[in-house]
C-alpha positions as a Python dict, from the first residue, in 0.01 Angstrom:
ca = {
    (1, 'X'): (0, 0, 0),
    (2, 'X'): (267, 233, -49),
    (3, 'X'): (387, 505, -319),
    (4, 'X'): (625, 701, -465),
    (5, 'X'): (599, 1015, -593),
    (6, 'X'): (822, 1144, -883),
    (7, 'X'): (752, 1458, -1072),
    (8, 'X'): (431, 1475, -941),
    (9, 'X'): (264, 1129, -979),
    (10, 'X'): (223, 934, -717),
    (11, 'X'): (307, 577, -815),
    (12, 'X'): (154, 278, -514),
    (13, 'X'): (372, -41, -538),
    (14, 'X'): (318, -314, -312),
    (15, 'X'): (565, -609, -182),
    (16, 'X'): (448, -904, -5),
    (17, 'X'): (637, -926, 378),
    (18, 'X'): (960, -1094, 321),
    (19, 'X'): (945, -815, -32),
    (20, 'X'): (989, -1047, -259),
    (21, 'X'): (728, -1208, -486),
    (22, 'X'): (810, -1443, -784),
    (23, 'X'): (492, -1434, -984),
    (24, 'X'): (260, -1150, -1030),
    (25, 'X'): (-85, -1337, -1082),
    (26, 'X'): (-449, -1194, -1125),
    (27, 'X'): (-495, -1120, -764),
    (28, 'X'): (-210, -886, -747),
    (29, 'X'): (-322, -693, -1016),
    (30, 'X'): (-674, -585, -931),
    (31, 'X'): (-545, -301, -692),
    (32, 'X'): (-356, -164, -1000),
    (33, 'X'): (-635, -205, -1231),
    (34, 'X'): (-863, -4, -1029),
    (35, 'X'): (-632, 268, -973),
    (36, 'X'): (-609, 277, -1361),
    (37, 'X'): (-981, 269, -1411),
    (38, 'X'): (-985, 607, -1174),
    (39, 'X'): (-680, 806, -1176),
    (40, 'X'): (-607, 718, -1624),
    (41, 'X'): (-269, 720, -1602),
    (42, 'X'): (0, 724, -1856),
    (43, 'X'): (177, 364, -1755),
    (44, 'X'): (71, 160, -1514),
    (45, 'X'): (347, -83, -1408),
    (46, 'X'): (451, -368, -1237),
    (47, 'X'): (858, -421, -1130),
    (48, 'X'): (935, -763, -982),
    (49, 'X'): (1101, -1038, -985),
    (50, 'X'): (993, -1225, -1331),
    (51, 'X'): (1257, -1334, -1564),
    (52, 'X'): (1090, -1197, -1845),
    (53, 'X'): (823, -855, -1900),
    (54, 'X'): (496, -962, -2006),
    (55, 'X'): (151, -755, -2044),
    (56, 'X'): (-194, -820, -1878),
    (57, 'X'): (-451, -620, -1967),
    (58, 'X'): (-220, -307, -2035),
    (59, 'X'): (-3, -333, -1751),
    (60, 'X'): (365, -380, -1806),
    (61, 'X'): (478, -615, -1586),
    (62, 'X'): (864, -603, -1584),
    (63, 'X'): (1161, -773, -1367),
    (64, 'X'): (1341, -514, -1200),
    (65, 'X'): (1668, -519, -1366),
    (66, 'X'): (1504, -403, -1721),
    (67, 'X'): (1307, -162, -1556),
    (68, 'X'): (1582, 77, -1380),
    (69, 'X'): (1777, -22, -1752),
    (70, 'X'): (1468, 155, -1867),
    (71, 'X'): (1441, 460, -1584),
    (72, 'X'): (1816, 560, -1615),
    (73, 'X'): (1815, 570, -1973),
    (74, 'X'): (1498, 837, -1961),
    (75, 'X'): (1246, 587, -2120),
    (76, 'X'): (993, 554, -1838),
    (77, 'X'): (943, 923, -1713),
    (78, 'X'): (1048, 1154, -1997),
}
């Protein structure tokens, strides 16, 4: 597991070894799930690789083009 942390909030992401995955399923989700369960935090999600941003149970899970669309234009941290 490893992080970020921007103002503040630390933010774990995870990549698989070659760090690329092409389908976030169930099993990659529990870690994220759990954090949410203890830490309550405002978003909780997922970049990769997907062609298209979906939700499971509350967690965005967005390819990685949309999401820096979405970081540089001050919708994720603002």
């Amino acid at each position: 597991m490893v992080g970020l942390l921007t103002k503040r909030e630390y933010v774990p992401f995870w990549c698989n070894q070659n760090g690329i995955r092409s389908r976030v399923d169930d099993r990659y989700l529990r870690g994220l799930r759990l954090f949410g369960e203890t830490h309550c935090p405002r978003l909780a999600i997922v970049v990769c690789n997907e062609a298209a941003e979906r939700v499971v149970d509350g967690i965005r899970i967005v390819p990685w083009r949309q999401f820096f669309l979405e970081l540089w234009a001050g919708r994720i941290l603002s």
